[in-house]
C-alpha positions in Angstrom: 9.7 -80.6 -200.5 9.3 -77.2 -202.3 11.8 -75.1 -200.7 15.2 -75.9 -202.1 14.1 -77.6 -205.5 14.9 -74.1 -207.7 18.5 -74.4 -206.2 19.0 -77.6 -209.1 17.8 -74.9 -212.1 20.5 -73.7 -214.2 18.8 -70.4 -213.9 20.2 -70.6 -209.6 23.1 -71.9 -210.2 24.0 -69.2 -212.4 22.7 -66.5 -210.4 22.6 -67.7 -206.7 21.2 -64.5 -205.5 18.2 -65.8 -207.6 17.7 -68.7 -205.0 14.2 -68.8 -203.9 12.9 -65.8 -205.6 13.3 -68.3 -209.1 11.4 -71.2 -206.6 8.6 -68.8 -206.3 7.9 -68.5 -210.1 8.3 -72.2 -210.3 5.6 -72.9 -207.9 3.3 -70.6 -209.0 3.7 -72.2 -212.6 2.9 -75.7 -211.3 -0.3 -74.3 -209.6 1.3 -73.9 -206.3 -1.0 -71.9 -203.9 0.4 -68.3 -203.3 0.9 -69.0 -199.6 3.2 -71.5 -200.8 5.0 -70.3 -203.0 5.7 -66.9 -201.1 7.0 -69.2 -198.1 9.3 -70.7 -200.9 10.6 -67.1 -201.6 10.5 -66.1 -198.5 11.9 -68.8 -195.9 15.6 -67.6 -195.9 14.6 -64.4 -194.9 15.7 -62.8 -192.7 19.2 -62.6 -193.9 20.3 -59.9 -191.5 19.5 -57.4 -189.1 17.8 -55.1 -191.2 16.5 -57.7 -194.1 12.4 -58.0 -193.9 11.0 -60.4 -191.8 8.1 -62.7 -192.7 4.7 -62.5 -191.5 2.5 -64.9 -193.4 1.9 -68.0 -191.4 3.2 -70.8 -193.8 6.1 -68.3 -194.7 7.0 -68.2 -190.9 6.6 -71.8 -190.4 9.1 -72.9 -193.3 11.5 -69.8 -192.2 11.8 -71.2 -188.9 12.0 -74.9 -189.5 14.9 -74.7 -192.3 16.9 -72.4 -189.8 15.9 -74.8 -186.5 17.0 -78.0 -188.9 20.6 -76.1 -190.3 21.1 -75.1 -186.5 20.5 -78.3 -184.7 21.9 -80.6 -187.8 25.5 -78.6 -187.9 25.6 -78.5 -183.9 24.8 -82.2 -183.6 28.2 -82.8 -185.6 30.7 -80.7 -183.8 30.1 -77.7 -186.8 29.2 -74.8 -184.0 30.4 -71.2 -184.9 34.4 -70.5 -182.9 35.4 -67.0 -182.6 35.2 -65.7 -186.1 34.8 -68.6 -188.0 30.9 -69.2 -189.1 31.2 -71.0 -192.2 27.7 -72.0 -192.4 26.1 -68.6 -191.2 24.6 -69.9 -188.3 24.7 -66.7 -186.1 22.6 -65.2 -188.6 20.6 -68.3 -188.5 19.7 -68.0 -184.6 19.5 -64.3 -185.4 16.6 -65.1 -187.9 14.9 -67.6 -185.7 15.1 -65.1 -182.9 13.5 -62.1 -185.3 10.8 -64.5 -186.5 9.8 -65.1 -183.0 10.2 -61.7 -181.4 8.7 -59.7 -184.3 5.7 -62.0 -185.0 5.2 -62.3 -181.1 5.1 -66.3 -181.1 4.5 -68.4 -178.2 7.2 -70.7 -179.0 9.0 -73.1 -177.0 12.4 -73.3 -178.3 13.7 -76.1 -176.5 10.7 -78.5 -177.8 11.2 -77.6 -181.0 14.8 -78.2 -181.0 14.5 -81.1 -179.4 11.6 -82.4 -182.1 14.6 -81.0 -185.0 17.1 -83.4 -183.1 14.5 -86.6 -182.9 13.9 -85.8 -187.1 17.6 -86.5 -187.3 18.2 -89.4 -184.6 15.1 -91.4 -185.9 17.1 -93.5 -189.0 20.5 -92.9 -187.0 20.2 -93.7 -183.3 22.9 -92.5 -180.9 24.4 -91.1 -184.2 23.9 -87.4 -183.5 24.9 -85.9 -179.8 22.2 -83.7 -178.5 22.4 -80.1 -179.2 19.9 -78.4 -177.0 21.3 -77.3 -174.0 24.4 -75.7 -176.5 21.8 -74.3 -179.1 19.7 -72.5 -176.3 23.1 -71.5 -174.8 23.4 -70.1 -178.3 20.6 -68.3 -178.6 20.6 -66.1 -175.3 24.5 -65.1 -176.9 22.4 -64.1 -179.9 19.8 -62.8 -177.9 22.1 -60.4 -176.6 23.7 -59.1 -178.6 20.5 -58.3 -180.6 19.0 -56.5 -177.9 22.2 -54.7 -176.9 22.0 -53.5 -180.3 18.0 -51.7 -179.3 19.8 -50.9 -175.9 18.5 -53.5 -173.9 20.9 -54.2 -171.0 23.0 -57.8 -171.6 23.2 -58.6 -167.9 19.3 -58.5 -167.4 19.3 -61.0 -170.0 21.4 -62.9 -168.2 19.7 -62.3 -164.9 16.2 -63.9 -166.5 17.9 -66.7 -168.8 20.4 -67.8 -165.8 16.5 -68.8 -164.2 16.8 -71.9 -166.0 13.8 -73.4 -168.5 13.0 -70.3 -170.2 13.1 -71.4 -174.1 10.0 -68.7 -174.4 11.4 -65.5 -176.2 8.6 -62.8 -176.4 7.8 -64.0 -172.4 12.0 -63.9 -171.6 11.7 -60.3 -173.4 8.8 -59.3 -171.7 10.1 -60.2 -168.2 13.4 -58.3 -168.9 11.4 -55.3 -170.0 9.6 -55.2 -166.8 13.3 -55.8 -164.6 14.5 -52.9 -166.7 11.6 -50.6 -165.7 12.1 -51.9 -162.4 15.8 -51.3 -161.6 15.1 -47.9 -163.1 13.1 -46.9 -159.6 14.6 -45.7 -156.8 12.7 -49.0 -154.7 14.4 -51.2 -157.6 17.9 -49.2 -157.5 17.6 -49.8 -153.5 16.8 -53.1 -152.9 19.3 -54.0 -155.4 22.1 -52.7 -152.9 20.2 -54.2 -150.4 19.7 -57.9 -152.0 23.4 -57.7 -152.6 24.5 -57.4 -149.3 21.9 -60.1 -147.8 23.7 -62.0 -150.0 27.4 -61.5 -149.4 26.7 -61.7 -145.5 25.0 -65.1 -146.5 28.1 -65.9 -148.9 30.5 -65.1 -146.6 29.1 -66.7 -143.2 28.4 -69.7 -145.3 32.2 -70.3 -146.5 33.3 -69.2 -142.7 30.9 -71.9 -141.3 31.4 -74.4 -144.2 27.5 -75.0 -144.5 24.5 -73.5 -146.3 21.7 -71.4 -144.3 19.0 -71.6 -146.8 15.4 -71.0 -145.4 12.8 -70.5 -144.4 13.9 -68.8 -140.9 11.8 -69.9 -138.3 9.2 -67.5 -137.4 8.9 -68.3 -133.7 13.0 -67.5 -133.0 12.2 -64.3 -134.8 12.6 -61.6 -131.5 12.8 -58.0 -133.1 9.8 -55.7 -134.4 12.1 -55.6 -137.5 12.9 -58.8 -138.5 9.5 -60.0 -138.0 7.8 -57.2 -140.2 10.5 -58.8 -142.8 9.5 -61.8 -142.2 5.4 -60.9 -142.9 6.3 -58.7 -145.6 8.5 -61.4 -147.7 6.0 -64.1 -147.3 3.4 -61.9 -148.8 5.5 -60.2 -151.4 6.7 -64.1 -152.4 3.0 -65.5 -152.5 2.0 -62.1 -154.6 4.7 -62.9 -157.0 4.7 -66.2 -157.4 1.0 -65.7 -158.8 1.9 -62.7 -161.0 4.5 -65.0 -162.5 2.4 -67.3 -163.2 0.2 -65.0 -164.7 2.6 -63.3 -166.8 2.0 -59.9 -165.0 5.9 -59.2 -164.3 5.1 -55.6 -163.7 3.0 -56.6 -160.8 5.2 -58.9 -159.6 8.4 -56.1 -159.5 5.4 -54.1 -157.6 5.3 -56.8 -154.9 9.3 -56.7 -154.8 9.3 -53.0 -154.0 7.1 -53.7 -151.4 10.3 -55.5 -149.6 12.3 -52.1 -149.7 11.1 -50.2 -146.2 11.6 -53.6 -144.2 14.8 -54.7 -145.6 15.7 -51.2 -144.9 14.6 -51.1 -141.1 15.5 -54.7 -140.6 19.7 -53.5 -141.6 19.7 -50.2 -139.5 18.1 -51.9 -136.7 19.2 -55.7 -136.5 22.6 -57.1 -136.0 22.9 -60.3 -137.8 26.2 -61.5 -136.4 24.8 -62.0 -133.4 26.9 -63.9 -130.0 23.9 -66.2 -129.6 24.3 -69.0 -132.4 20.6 -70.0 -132.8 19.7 -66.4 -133.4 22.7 -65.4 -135.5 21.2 -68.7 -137.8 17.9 -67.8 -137.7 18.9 -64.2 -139.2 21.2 -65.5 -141.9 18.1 -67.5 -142.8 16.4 -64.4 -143.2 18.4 -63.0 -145.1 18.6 -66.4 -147.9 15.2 -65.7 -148.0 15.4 -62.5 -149.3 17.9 -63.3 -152.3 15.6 -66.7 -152.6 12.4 -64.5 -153.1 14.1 -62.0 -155.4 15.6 -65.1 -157.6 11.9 -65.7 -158.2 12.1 -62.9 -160.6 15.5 -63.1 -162.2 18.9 -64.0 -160.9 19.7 -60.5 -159.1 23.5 -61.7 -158.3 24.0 -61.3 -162.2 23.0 -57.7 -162.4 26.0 -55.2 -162.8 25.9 -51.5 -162.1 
């Protein structure tokens, strides 16, 4: 109610720049407390890369729900930033919610509160406003990246954690691609990246010759070599080690349990010949090998990692 009433003075409308800072004064005239009154100076911030960011809690709060509401009210209505054209500043919007969220570590989840921004507008206009969430969060990872490649954050990992699907939790998304980035930097990461790409073009390929998928599991008792068995033990062990430190948030445990795949994959290519003449063996093994790129896609999507 507070937020925008200074932009009607004469004193804002004569000196824009004013906006807010003028709202402040006003509030604390009328007895405002100073928590609200600094959230009424503060909740356009931040206004670029390098403008403060707000820390107080009802500042944040305000901050993010005026950008959230100028986001998902201009997408709903067809008014989404093309090429150059941003007449409503709404990259620097995203960028702002993104800074709030990263800076202040907040557990938020975007897509909820996009979607509660969207019902605010749909709830006196039914079917009146298209839903923008999918586009918005679509948005943001663009934003994303480009704010990180800016701290020298890789774009692709971003990609490689966001093309997961239902991650709308910034400082967690961050935090994963941190630990991806450690990982890749490791000879096991570096390796079994070569070797999850070419599981996965022999699974590509064999798939479009045969016109059908092979996705797993392989089964265990047509398994007939050392090494494809020892692959076989060691992937169900790194998946269920994973899958928990996922769930835990402990991503640098769960890379651990990935570099644990590196010695069998290895042995398993030097010592097994996929493209077998025997059919139900040849099958088994491409299964084998869909499980690998399915337990590394627990991570992050590996196939969009470049380099």
């Amino acid at each position: 109610m507070l937020a925008k009433a200074d932009l009607s003075s004469g004193m804002v409308g004569e000196f824009p720049e004013l906006q807010g800072i003028m709202g402040r004064y006003y509030a604390l005239h009328d007895g405002e407390p100073p928590a609200v009154a600094d959230a009424v100076s503060d909740h356009y911030s931040p206004l670029g890369p390098h403008d403060r960011c707000p820390t107080a809690p009802v500042s944040i709060a305000v901050a993010l729900s005026d950008k959230i509401d100028s986001l998902v009210g201009l997408f709903s209505i067809g008014e989404a930033p093309t090429g150059s054209r941003d007449p409503f500043a709404l990259r620097r919007a995203a960028l702002g919610v993104i800074r709030l969220i990263t800076e202040n570590k907040l557990r938020l989840p975007l897509r909820r509160f996009i979607r509660t921004a969207h019902w605010n507008l749909e709830k006196d206009a039914p079917g009146t406003f298209p839903d923008p969430t999918d586009d918005l969060l679509a948005f943001f990872a663009d934003r994303l990246k480009v704010h990180l490649r800016e701290k020298g954050v890789r774009h692709d990992l971003i990609t490689a954690v966001f093309t997961l699907g239902g991650e709308d939790d910034l400082v967690r998304l961050l935090a994963r691609v941190e630990a991806l980035d450690k990982f890749l930097k490791t000879d096991d990461g570096a390796n079994l990246l070569v070797a999850y790409r070419r599981a996965a073009n022999i699974v590509r390929i064999e798939e479009k010759q045969d016109g059908r998928a092979y996705d797993g599991p392989a089964r265990r008792e047509a398994l007939v070599m050392k090494e494809e068995k020892a692959l076989a033990r060691q992937l169900e062990t790194a998946t269920a080690t994973a899958t928990a430190a996922l769930t835990r948030e402990a991503f640098d445990e769960a890379m651990t349990a990935l570099a644990s795949l590196r010695g069998p994959v290895d042995e398993f290519f030097d010592r097994v010949t996929v493209n077998t003449d025997k059919p139900e063996l040849r099958e088994n093994r491409l299964r084998l090998l869909s499980e690998i790129r399915a337990t590394l896609n627990r991570v992050a999507d590996f196939s969009q990692i470049e380099g």
